[in-house]
N, C-alpha and C positions, 0 to 999 in steps of 0.2 A: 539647638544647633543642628544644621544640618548635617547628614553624611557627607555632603560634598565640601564642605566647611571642614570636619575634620580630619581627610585625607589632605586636606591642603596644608592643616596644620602640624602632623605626622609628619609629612615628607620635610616640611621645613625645618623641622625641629633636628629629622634626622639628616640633612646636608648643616648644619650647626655642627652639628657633632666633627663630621666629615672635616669641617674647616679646620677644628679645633684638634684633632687628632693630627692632620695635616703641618698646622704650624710646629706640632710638638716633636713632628718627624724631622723635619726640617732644622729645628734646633738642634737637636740629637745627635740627627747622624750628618751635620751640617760639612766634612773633613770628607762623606763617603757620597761622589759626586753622585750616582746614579740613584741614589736612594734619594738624596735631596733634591733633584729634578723630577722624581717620579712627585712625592710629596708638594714639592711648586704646583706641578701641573695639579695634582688632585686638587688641591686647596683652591685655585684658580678655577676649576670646571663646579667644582662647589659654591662658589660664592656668587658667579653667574647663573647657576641654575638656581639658588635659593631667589636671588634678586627678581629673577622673571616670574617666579610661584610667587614671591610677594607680593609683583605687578598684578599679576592674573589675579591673584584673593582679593585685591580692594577694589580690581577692576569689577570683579562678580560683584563684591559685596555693596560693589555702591548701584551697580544695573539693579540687583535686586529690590533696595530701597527706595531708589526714582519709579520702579513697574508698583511696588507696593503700597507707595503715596500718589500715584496717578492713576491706579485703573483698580486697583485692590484686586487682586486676583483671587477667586474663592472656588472653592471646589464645585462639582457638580449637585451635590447633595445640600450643597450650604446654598446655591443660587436657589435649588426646588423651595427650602423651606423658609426664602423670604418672599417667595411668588406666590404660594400655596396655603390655601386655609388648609388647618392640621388633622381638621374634623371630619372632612370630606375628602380633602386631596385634589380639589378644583384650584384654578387660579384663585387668585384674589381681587377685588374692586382696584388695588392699584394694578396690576396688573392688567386686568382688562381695560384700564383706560388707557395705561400706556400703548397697548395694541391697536384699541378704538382711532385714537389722535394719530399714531401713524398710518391707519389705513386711509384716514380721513385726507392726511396731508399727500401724502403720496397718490392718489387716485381724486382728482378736481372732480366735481361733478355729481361724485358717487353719492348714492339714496341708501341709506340704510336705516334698518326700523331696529328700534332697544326694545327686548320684550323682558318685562321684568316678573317673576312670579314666587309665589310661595304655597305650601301646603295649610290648609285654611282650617286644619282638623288637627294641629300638631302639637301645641301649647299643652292640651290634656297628657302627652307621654310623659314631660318631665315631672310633672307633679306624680304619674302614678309611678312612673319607673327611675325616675331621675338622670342627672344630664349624663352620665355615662353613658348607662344603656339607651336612653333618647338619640345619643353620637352615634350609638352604634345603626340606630333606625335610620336616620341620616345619611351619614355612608352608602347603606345602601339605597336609599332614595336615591341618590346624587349616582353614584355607580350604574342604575338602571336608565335614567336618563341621559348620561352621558351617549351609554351604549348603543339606544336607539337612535339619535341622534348624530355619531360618532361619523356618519358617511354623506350627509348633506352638507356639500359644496358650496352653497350659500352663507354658509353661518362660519362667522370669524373662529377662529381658533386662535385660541389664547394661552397655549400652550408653546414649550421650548421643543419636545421632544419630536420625533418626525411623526406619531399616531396622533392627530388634530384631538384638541380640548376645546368642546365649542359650550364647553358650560363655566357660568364665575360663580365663583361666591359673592354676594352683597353682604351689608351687614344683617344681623338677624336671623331670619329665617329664609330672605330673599335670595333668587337665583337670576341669573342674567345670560340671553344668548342676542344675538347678532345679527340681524337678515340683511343681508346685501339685495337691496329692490331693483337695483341698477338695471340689469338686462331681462328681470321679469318680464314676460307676454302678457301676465294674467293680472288682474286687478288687485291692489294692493294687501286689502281686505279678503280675498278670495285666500292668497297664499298664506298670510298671517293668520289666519284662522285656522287653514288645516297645519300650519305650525304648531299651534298651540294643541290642537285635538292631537297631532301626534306626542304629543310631551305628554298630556293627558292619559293616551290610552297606554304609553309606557311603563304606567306604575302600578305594578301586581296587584294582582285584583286582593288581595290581603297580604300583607307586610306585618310580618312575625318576629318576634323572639322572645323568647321561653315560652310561658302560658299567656302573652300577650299580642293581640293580632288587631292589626286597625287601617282602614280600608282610608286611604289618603286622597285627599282630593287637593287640583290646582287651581289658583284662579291666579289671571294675567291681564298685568298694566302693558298698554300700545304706547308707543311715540316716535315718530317720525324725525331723522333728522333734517335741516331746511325749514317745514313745516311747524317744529315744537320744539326748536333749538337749533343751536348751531354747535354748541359744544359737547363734551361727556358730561356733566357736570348737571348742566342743565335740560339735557335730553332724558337722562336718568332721572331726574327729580321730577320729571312730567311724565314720566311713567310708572313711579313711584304713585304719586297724583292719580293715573288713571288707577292702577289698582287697587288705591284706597276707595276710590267713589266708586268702582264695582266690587267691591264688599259691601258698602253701605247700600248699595241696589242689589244685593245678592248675584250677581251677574257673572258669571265666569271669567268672560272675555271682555277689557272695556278699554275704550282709544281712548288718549287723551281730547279734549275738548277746549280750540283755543278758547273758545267763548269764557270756560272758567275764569282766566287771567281778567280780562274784562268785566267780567261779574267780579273778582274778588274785589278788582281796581275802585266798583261800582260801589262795593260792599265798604271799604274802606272809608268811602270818600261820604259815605251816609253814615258809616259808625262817627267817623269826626265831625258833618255835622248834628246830630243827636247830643255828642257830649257837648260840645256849645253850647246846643239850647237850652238843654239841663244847666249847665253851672250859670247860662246868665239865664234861669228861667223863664226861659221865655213857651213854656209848654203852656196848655189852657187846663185850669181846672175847673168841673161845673160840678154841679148836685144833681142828682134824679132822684125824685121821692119811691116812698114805695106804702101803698096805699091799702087801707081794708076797704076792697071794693063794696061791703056790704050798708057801711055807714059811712065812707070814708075818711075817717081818720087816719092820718099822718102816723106811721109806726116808724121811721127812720129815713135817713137818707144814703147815698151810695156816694162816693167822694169819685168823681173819674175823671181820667184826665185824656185829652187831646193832643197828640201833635201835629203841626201844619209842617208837613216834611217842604209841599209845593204851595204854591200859589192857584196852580193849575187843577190839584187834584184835590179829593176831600181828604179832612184829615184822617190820622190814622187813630185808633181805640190802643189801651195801654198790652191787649193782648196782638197788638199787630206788628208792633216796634217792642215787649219790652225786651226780646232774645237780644236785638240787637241794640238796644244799653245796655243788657248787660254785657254782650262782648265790650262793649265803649269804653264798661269800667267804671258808670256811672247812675246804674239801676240802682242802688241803696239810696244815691244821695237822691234820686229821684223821689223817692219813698218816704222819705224823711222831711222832704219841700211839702208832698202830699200830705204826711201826718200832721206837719205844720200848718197849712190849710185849713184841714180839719180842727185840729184843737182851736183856731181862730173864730172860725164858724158859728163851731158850740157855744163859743166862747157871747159872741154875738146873738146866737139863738138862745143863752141864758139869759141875756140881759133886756129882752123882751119876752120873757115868762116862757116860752118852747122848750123842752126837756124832750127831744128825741134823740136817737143816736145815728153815729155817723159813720160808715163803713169804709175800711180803706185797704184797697185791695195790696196781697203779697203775691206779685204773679212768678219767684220763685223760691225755691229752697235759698238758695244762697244770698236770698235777704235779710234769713236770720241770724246779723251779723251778732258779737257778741255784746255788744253796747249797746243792742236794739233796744231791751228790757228798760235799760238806764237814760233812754234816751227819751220814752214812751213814758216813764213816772216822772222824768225833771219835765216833760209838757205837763203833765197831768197839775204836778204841784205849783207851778208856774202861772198855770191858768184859772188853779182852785175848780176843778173838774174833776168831779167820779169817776174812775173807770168802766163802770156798766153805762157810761152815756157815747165810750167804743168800740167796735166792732172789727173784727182783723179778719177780710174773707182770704179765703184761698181756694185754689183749685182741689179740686178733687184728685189729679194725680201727683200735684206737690204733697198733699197731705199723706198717700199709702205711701209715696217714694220719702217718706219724710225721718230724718235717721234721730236716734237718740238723741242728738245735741238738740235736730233741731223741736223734738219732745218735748225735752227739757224746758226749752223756751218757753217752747206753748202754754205750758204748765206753772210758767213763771208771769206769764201774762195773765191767765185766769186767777192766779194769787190776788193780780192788782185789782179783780173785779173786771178784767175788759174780758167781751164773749167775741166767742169763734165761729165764723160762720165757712160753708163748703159752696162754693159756686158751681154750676154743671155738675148738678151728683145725677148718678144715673142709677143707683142702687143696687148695685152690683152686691156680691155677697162678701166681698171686700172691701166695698165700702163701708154697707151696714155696720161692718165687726168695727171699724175705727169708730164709726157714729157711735156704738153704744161705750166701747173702752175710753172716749175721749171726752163723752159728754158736749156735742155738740150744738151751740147755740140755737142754729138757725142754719137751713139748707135750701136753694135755688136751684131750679132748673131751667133751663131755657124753653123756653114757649113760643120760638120764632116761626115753626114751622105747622104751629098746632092751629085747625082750623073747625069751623062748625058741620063741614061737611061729611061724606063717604070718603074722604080724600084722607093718605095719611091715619089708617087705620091700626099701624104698630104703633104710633109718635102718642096717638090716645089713648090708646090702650097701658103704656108706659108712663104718662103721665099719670090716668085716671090710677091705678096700681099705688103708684108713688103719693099720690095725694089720700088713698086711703092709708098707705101704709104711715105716712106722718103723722097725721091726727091719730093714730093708734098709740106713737111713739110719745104725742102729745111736744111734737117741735117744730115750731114755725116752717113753711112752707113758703116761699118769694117765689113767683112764675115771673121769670122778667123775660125782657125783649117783646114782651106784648105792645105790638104796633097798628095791631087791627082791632076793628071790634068784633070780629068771628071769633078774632083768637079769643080775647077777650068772654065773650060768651060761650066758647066751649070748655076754657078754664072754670068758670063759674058754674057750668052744668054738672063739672063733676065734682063741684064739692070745694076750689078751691078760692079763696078770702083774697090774700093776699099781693098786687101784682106793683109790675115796676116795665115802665116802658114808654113808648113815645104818646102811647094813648092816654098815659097822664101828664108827662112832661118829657120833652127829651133832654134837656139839661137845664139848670138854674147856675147863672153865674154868680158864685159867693156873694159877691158885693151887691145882688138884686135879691138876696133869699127873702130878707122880710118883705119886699113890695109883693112878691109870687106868694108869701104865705097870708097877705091883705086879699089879696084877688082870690085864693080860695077860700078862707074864711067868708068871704061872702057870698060866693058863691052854694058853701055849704057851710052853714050857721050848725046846723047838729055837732060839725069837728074842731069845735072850737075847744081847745082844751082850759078848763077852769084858772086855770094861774099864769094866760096868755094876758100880756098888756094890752088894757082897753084900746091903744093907738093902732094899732094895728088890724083891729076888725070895725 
């Protein structure tokens, strides 16, 4: 209750009294004229003045409760700290939008650019010092950039008080200020940048506390409004936007770029159709042999698959499109139509005496789903097919970036008998260590580039290297993409057997493999393997 509430109730309380004493005079000395007219009149000037304190208290007390359910009236310290991130003391994201929108509406015409930024070095304090003392780094971050900043006229102020707040808080670690472009002289990009370089050169060259010191850097998302929005909402998420794609360019300072929205538009409208042609498969799958160029015999096939994105262009290899199945959602099932393929194959290259195996590529980690294992033994037992007659390749950076679970798999797979092979190994001293802890099948390099001349004299020298170093390790060696016969005979001068490329087939479609394996059998009668059905050679 308030003070003014209880003097109103005092007084009344005490003209009550007044009344009451009044009438009791009145009775009393009711024979003794002048005392009982003094008493009248009291009892009378009491009961009028109680009546009008009455008026008055319910007249306040109801003003009071119409101001306190229509406009809520809150102190100066209660408005700060629902405008105010608590950490820094800057406005807050709703706050600056409310600002933004009414400058917006208030001033037709007006250009302004949202520059949104963060410290790109900051994450490391809370793990070492934790989020107290990281608030405490903060603070001051926010405090020195205010300050420098604190007198350019351009930049909204988002603040109540009369000293201008031309910095917010976003969420996170982000910070947001304001450029008013409207009556700029100079190029949009000219003033925006030394914006940012002054916010830059703002923050002490080391940032301390206690035995902890770390030298902060910013980097800043651009967007224009008109140009990259019309609203707060959406001007802010496109500069959000630009500052995440100049992190992943390492760039400082990065505009937004309408073209993204249209690329993404582009992006979208090609992940949906992908997952289409997946679920009604309609992608191609062929074979490519891979041959002992020395006698040529048949040591395996590669299962690959094609999509025809256009009509107009060539298709595209599963390493072109498969990022974006898997954004589609539908890179497993893709994998799993492939493995199906393959097991049918075999299945067919059994039943005319052929025992080679079939390779089918995993182009990422998040293929090894967990029913993959179960899903690779109910073919295998389904088709009454050995496991050593498949092959599971994978890239060389799925395999080092490859975590325990997906190990495990691996490991569950060579249980069934099926071998592993590494595509593109470049021999790195990272590689080698998985090659030898993992027991790997069979390893490929790419041979696109590799030629019989003076030309390309690291690409040989890397090769030749790697082909001595596998026969030492004593594990199959595959040069694929040999499309020439330079390439072709500069592989075989240093030593290497094995290739796979347009120089012996560029793809066999399933359904024609034994007519392609009649045409080479007679082509070369030495590779005819003994338990091959007569019909076919």
């Amino acid at each position: 209750m308030s003070r003014f509430n209880a003097k109103y109730i005092l007084l009344f309380i005490i003209l009550i009294v007044i009344v009451a004493l009044s009438t009791l005079f009145a009775q009393q000395y009711s024979e003794n004229f002048p005392i009982s007219l003094i008493a009248i009149i009291s009892y009378l000037v009491a009961v009028i003045t109680a009546t009008v304190l009455a008026l008055l208290f319910i007249q306040k007390s109801f003003s009071s409760t119409v101001v306190k359910a229509d406009t809520e009236i809150i102190s100066v310290e209660e408005l700060f700290s629902y405008t105010h991130d608590p950490t820094t003391n800057l406005p807050t994201a709703q706050q600056a939008q409310r600002t933004f929108e009414a400058a917006i509406k208030s001033n037709t015409g007006q250009r302004y650019a949202t520059v949104v930024f963060k410290p790109v070095n900051f994450q490391q304090v809370n793990s070492l010092l934790g989020h107290h003392n990281s608030d405490l780094l903060l603070l001051q971050l926010a405090y020195c950039l205010q300050q420098k900043i604190s007198d350019n006229v351009s930049l909204l102020s988002f603040g109540f008080s009369p000293e201008p707040v031309r910095i917010a808080r976003l969420q996170s670690l982000q910070f947001l200020v304001v450029y008013n472009l409207t009556d700029s002289r100079f190029d949009d990009e000219i003033m925006l940048d030394e914006l940012c370089h002054q916010l830059a050169d703002s923050v002490p060259n080391a940032m301390s506390f206690k035995s902890f010191s770390l030298n902060f850097e910013l980097a800043f998302g651009i967007a224009i409004s008109g140009e990259h929005g019309d609203n707060f909402d959406e001007i802010i998420a496109h500069a959000g936007d630009a500052l995440l794609n100049g992190l992943q360019k390492q760039q400082a300072i990065n505009y937004f770029d309408k073209k993204s929205i249209v690329y993404n538009q582009s992006q979208l409208a090609r992940m949906e159709a992908i997952r289409q042609d997946i679920k009604e498969e309609k992608l191609f799958c062929y074979l490519q042999p891979q041959v002992n160029i020395n006698n040529h015999n048949i040591v395996g096939f590669q299962l690959r698959v094609h999509w025809y994105e256009s009509e107009l262009v060539k298709p595209l290899e599963l390493y072109d499109f498969s990022e974006l199945a898997e954004h589609s959602g539908e890179l497993y099932l893709l994998t799993k139509q492939m493995l199906k393929q393959a097991f049918n194959t075999l299945e067919s290259l059994h039943n005319i005496g052929v025992y080679q195996r079939i390779s089918v590529t995993l182009s990422s980690a998040s293929l090894f789903e967990v029913d993959l294992v179960d899903y690779i033994e109910t073919k295998l037992q389904q088709h009454k097919i050995s496991g050593k007659y498949l092959m599971i390749e994978l890239s060389e950076n799925v395999m080092i970036s490859a975590s325990n679970r997906v190990k495990v798999i691996i490991d569950q797979l060579k249980s069934l008998d099926i071998k592993i092979s590494i595509a593109n190994f470049s021999g790195s001293y990272e590689s080698l260590r998985y090659v030898r802890k993992m027991a790997i099948h069979q390893l490929k390099i790419n041979c696109q580039q590799l030629s019989n001349d003076s030309s390309n004299r690291v690409d040989k020298a890397i090769t030749n290297a790697l082909v001595t170093l596998t026969r030492s390790m004593k594990i199959p060696l595959v040069g694929t993409d040999i499309d020439r016969h330079d390439a072709s005979e500069a592989y075989i001068t240093m030593g290497g057997e094995l290739i796979q490329g347009d120089i012996i087939h560029s793809g066999v479609v399933p359904d024609e493999i034994e007519i392609w394996l009649e045409k080479w059998y007679l082509q070369h009668p030495g590779s005819i393997p003994p338990e091959a059905r007569p019909s076919i050679y």
